[in-house]
C-alpha positions in Angstrom: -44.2 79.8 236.4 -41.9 82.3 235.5 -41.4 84.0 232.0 -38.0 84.1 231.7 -35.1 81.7 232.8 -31.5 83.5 233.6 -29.1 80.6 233.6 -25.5 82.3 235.0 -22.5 80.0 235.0 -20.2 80.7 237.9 -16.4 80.2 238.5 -14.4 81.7 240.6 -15.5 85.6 240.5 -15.6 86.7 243.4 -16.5 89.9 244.1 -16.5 90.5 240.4 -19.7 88.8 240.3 -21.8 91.7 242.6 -22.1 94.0 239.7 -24.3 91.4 237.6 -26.2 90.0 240.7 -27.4 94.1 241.3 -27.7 94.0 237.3 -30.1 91.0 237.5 -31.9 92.2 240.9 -32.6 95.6 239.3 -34.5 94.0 236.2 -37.6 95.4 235.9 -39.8 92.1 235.2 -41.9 91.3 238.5 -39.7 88.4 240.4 -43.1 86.0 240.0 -42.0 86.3 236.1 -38.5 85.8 236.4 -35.5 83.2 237.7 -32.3 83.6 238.4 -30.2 80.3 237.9 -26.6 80.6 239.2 -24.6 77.3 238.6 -21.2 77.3 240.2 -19.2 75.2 238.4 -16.9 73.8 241.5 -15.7 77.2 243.0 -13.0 77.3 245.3 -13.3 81.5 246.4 -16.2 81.1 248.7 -18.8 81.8 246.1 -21.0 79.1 246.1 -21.9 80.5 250.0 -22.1 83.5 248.4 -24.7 82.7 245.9 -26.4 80.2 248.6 -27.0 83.1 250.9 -28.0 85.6 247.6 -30.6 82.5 247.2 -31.9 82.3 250.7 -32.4 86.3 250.8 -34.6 86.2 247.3 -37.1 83.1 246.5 -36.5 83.5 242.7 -32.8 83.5 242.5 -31.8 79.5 242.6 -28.1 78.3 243.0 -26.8 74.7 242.1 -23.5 73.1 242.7 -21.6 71.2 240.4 -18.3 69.3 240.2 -15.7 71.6 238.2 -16.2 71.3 234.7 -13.6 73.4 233.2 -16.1 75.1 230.5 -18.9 77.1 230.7 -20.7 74.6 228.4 -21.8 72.3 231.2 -23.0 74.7 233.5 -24.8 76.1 230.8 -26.7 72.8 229.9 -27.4 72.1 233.5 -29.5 75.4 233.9 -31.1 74.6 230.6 -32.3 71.7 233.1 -33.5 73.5 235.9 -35.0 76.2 234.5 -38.8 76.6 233.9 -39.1 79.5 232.0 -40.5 80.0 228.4 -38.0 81.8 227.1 -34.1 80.9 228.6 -31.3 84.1 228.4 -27.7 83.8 229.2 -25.8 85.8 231.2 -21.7 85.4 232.3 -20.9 85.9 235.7 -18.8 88.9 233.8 -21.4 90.8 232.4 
């Protein structure tokens, strides 16, 4: 079980987004202790392949789809769901 949940709602960001993915990567808890939760809240650039590949490549990054929203509010709730961590942080695809 991992320590720490990252729940990252995702719209649109394209390549905007690479800067936090390295950001979270580089974190210097062991990946057995922490999760990555990206949910892409109905893109349309291409990044849900994106983050489906970034999930495939590392076993504790996790990527889930969604119907756009229009808020980062639902994605937000949604990772709350999936993620098993004790403690849950936030991060925006533009941090």
């Amino acid at each position: 079980m991992p320590q720490v949940s990252v729940v990252v709602p995702v719209y649109n960001p394209g390549s905007h987004i690479d800067e936090c993915i390295r950001s979270l990567l580089g974190q210097s808890l062991p990946a057995g202790d922490l999760e990555l939760i990206f949910v892409d809240d109905g893109s349309t650039d291409g990044t849900g392949a994106r983050l489906d590949a970034l999930a495939a490549a590392h076993p504790h990054v996790r990527v889930e789809h969604i119907e756009n929203s229009g808020w980062p509010g639902r994605p937000r709730n949604v990772g709350i769901g999936l993620a098993r961590g004790e403690f849950v942080y936030f991060v925006d695809n533009d941090d």
